[in-house]
C-alpha positions in Angstrom: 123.0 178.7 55.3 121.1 181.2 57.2 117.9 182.1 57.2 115.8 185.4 58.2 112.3 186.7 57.3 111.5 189.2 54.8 110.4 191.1 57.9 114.0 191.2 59.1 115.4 191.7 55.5 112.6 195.2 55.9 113.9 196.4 59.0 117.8 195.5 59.2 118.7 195.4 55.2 122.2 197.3 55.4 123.5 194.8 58.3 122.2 191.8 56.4 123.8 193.2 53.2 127.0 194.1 54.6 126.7 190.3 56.4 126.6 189.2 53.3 129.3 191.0 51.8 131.8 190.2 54.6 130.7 186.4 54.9 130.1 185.7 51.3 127.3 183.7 52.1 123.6 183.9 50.5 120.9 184.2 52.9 117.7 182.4 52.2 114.7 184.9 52.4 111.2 183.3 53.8 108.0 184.8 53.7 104.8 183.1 55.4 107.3 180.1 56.2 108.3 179.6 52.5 111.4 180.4 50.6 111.0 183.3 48.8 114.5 185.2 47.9 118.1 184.7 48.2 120.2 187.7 49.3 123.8 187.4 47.9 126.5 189.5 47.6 127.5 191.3 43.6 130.8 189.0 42.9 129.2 185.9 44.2 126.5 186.6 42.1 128.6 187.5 39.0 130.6 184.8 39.4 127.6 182.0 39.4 125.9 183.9 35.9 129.3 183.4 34.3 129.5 179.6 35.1 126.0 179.1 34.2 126.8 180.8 31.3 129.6 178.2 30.6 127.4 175.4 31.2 124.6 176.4 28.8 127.7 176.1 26.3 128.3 173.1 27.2 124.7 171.5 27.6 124.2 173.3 23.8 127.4 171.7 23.0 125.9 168.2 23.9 122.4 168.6 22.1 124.2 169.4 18.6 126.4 166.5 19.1 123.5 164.3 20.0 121.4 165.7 16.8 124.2 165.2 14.7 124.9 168.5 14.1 128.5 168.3 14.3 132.0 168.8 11.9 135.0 167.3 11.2 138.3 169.0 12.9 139.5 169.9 9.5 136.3 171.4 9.0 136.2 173.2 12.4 139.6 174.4 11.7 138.9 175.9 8.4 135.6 177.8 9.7 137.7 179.4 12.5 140.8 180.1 10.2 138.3 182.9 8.8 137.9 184.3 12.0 141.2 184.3 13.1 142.8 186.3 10.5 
């Protein structure tokens, strides 16, 4: 992954965004030697809020089994069959 200072993100921002763009890479953004932003491009970007967004399912999915807040199939099936008509 590159990396470049948020000086460098100041003074060249259109040639590191369209780097980004064209590579589809994220460039890590330091200030004072530490990390401080990421620069990536819009579908890279889109595309990692939708699989977190599937994995928060998921990890929500895991807690109510774990709590024991969980149904039978027939049950499941007649809860949905209401939303499905």
């Amino acid at each position: 992954m590159r990396t470049e200072l948020v000086t460098t993100l100041k003074r060249q921002a259109t040639e590191l965004i369209s780097d980004v763009e064209r590579d589809k890479e994220p460039i890590l953004i330091t200030q004072h030697g530490l990390a401080s932003a990421y620069l990536v491009d819009v579908e890279s970007y889109e595309l990692m809020q939708r699989r977190l967004a599937v994995l928060e399912g998921i990890a929500r999915g895991e807690q109510a089994v774990a709590e024991g807040r969980v149904v039978s199939h027939a049950q499941a099936k007649s809860r949905l069959s209401r939303w499905l008509k």
